[in-house]
C-alpha positions as CSV (number, residue, x, y, z in Angstrom):
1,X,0.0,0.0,0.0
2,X,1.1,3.3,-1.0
3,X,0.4,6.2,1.3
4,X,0.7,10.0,0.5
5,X,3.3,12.0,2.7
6,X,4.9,15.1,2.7
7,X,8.5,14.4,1.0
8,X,11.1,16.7,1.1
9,X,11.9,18.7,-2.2
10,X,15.5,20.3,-3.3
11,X,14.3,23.8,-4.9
12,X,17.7,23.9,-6.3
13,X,21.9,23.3,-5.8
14,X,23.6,26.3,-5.3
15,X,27.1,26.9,-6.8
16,X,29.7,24.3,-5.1
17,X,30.4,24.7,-1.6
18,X,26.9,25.8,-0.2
19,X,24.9,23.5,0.9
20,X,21.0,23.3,-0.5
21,X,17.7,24.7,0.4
22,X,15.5,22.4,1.1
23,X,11.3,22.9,0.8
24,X,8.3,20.4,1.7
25,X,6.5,19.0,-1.3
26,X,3.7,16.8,-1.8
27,X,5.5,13.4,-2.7
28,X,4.3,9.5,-2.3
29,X,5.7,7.3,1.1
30,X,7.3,4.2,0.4
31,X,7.1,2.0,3.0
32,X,10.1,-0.3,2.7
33,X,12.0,2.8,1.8
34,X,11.6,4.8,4.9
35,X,9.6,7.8,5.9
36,X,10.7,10.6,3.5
37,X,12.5,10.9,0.2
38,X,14.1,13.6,-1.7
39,X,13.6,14.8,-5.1
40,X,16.2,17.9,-6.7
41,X,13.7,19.4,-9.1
42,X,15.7,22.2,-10.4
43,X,19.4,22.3,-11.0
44,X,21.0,25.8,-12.2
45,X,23.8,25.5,-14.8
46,X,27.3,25.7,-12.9
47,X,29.5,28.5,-14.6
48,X,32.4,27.6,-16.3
49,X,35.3,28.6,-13.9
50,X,37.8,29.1,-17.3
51,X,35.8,30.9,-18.9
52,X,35.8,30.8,-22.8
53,X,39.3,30.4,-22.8
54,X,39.2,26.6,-23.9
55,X,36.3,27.2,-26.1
56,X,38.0,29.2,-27.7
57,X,41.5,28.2,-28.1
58,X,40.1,24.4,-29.4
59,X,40.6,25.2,-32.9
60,X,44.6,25.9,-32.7
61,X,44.9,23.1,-30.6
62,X,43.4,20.7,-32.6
63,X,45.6,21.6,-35.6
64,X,48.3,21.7,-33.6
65,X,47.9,18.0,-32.3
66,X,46.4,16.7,-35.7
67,X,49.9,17.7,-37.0
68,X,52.0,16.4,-34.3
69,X,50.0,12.9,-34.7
70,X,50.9,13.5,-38.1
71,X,54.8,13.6,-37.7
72,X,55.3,10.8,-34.5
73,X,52.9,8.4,-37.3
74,X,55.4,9.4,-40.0
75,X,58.7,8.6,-37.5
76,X,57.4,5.2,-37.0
77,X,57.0,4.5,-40.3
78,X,60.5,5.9,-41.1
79,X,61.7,3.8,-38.0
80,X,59.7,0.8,-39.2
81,X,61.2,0.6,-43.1
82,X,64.8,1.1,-41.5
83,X,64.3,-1.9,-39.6
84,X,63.1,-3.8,-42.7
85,X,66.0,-2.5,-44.0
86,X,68.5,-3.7,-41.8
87,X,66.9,-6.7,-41.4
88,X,67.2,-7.4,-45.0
89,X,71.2,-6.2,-45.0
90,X,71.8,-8.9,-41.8
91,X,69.5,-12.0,-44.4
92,X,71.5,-10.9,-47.5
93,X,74.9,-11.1,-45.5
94,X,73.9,-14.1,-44.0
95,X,73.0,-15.3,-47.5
96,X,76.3,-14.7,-48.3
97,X,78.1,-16.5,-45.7
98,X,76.0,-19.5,-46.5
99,X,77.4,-19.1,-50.3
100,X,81.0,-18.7,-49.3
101,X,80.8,-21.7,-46.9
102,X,79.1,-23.6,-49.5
103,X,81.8,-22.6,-52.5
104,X,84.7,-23.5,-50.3
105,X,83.1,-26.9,-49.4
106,X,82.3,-27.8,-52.8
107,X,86.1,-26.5,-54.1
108,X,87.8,-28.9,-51.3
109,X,85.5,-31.3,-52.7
110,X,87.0,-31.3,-55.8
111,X,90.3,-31.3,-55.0
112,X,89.4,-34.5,-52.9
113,X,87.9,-36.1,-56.1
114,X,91.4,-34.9,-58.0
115,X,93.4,-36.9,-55.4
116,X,91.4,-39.7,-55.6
117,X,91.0,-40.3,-59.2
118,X,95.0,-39.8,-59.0
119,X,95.1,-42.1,-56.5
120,X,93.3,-44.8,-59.1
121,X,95.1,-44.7,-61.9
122,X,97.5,-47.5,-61.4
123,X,99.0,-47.1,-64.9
124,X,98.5,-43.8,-66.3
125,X,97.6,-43.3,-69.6
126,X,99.7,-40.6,-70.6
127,X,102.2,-39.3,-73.4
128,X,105.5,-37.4,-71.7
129,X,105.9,-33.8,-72.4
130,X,109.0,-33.2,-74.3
131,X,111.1,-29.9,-72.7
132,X,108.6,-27.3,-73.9
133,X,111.0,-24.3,-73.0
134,X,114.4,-23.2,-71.6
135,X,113.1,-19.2,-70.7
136,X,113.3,-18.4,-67.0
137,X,110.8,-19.6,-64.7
138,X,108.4,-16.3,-64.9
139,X,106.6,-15.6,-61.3
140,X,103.0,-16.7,-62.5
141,X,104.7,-19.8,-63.9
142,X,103.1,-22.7,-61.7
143,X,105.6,-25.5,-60.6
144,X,106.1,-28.3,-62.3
145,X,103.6,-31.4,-61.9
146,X,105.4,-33.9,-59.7
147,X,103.0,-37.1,-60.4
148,X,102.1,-37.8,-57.2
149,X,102.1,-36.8,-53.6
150,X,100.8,-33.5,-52.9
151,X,100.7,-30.7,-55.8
152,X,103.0,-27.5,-54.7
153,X,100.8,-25.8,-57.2
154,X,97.7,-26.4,-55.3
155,X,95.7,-22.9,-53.7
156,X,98.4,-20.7,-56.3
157,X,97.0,-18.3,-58.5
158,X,97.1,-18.7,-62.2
159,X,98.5,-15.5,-64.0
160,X,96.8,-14.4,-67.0
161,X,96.7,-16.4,-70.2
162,X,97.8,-14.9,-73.4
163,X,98.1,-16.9,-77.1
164,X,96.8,-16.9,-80.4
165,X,93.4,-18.4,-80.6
166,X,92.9,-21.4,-83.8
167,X,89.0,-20.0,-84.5
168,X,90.7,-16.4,-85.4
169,X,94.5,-16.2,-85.5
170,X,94.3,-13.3,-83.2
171,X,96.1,-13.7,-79.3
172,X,93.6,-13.1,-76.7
173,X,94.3,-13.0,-73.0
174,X,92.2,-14.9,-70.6
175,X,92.4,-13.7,-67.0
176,X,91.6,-16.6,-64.4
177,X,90.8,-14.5,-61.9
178,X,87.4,-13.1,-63.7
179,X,84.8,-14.8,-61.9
180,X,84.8,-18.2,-64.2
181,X,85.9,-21.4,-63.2
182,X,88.0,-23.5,-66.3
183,X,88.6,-26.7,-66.8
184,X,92.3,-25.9,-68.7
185,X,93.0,-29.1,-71.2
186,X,96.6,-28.9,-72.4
187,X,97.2,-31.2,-75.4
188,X,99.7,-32.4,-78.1
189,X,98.2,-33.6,-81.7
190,X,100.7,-36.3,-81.6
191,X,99.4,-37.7,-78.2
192,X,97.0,-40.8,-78.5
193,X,95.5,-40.6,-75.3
194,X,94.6,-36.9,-76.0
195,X,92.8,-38.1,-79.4
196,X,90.9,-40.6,-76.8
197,X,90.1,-37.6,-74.5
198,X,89.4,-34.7,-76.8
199,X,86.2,-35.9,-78.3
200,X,84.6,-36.7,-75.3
201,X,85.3,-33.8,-74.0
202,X,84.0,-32.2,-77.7
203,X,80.8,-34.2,-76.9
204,X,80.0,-33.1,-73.4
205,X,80.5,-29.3,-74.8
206,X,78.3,-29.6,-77.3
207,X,75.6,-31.2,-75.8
208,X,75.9,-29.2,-72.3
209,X,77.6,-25.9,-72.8
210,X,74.4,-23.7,-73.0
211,X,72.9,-25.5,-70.0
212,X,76.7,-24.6,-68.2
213,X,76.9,-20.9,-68.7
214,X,78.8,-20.6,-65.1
215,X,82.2,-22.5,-66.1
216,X,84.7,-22.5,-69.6
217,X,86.6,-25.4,-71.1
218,X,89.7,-24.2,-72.6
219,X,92.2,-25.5,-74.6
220,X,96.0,-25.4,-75.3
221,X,97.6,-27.5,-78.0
222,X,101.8,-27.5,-77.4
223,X,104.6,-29.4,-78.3
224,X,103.9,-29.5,-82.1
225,X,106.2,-31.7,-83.9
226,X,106.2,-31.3,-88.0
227,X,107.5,-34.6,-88.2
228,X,104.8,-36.5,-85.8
229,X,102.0,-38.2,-86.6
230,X,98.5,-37.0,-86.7
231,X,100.2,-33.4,-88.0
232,X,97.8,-30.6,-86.3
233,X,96.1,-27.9,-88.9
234,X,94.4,-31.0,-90.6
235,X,93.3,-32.6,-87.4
236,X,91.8,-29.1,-86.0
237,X,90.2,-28.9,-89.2
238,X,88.6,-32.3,-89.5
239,X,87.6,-31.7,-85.3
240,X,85.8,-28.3,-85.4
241,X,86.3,-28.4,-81.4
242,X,83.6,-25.8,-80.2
243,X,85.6,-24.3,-77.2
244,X,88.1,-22.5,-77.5
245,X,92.4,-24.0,-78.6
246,X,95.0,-21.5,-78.6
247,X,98.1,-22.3,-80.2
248,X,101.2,-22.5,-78.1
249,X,104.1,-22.7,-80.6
250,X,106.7,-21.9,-78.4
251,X,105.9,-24.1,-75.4
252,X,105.9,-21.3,-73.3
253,X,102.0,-22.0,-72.3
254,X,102.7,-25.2,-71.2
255,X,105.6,-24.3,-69.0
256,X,103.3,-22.0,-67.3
257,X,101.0,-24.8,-66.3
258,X,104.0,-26.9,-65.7
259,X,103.0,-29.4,-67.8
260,X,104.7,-33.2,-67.2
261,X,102.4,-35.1,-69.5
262,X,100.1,-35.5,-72.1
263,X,96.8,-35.0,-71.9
264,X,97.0,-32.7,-68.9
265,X,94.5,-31.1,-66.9
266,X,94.8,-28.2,-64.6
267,X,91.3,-27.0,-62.8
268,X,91.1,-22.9,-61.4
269,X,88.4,-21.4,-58.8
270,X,86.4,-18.2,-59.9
271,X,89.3,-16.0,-58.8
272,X,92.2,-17.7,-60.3
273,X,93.2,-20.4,-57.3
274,X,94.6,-23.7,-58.5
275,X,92.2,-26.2,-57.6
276,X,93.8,-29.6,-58.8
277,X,96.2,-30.5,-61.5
278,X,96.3,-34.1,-63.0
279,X,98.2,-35.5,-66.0
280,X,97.2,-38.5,-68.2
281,X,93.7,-39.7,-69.7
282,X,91.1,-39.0,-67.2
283,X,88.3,-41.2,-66.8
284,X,85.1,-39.9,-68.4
285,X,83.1,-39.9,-65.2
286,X,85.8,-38.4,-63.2
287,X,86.0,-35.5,-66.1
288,X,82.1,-35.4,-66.3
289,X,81.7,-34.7,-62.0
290,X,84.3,-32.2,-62.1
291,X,82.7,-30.1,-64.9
292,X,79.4,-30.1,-62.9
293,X,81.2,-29.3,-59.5
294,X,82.9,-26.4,-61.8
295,X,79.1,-25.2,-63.2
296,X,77.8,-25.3,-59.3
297,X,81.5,-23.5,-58.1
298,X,80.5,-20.9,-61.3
299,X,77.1,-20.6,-60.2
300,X,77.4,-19.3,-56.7
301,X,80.3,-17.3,-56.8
């Protein structure tokens, strides 16, 4: 049951810090909510103890912050693509490191696969090199092949290579140290092992050369002999080998790749380094896995 009392009415709430005035009013009593209850039926607008002056001065602010937002959005987007950016310099160096680890393992490789193939041929197939010159030993003359045991020439650098090319007659140089890996095939036209290994090599080139842009097969024919068999213009004719042969009439060629034997094979890194040497017919597989490992070397560097 709802009875009528007389409630208690705020007129109004002064400013803050005076207490209200309080009038009696008609109201409703609520039993279970006591004997009297208050109502505030009017409450006067406090005044604004600033004043206008933050009315006012909201429109420079605002551009003023808009801007700033503007700039500290910009420096972590600067901030943001410099850390993309070093974090792309520290992937590409490691990159890098990864490739250099990788060329060196695959260049002691090889040198491993020279020794052993080496190390198999119990009776080498090979024709000896006659004295080739009596000039001074120049210094990017490599030491002469011993035939076994460990080859002194081995981690050298091979100097530049200068003759006159068969395809042209002109004399080219050939620097080893120009980023290309070579497989350098020194030969005699009289040799019979090196008419055994000279068209397999021919072979390989011409069926694989465009799919191994990364490494070069060159070759050097020496020792020429009018008198020997198999005399050399006609047989360079009748061949048409696809790589390049430069002439060495002197001899002076093969001294600089110290040359003990016929057919003779002498293997550089991208930057010129003597990877192996070997002298005699190499077997076909042998040849074959070294080109590849030179194509891979080639590739990475």
């Amino acid at each position: 049951m709802v009875d009528m009392v007389s409630t208690p009415q705020v007129d109004s709430i002064q400013p803050l810090g005076c207490p209200p005035t309080i009038t009696h009013t008609g109201g409703f009593r609520f039993p279970f909510l006591g004997d009297t209850r208050y109502r505030v039926i009017d409450m006067p607008e406090l005044d604004n103890p600033f004043g206008n002056s933050i009315q006012q001065s909201r429109g420079p602010w605002r551009w003023i912050s808009i801007v700033a937002l503007a700039i500290a959005v910009a420096a972590l987007a600067a901030n943001f693509t410099l850390y993309q950016s070093l974090q792309k310099a520290n992937d590409d160096a490691a990159t890098l490191e990864s490739r250099i680890g990788g060329l060196q393992s695959r260049m002691a490789a090889m040198q491993s696969s020279l020794t052993n193939t080496e190390n198999r041929l119990q009776a080498v197939e090979s024709s000896p090199a006659p004295t080739l010159d009596v000039s001074p030993v120049t210094a990017q003359d490599l030491p002469p092949f011993p035939g076994g045991g460990q080859d002194p020439a081995q981690g050298l650098t091979l100097g530049a290579v200068s003759g006159v090319w068969y395809s042209d007659g002109a004399t080219h140089t050939i620097d080893p140290a120009d980023g290309t890996p070579r497989a350098w095939l020194i030969w005699a036209h009289w040799c019979p092992y090196c008419q055994k290994e000279l068209p397999i090599v021919k072979a390989w080139y011409e069926a694989n050369a465009a799919e191994n842009p990364h490494m070069q097969i060159v070759s050097i024919t020496t020792a020429m002999d009018d008198t020997a068999a198999n005399p050399l213009l006609p047989y360079l004719q009748e061949q048409q080998f696809p790589f390049p042969v430069i002439i060495d009439d002197s001899g002076a060629l093969g001294r600089q790749f110290g040359v003990s034997a016929f057919p003779f094979w002498v293997f550089t890194a991208p930057d010129g380094t003597v990877l192996g040497r070997t002298a005699g017919l190499l077997p076909e597989d042998q040849m074959l896995a070294i080109f590849e490992q030179l194509e891979t070397i080639g590739a990475e560097s």
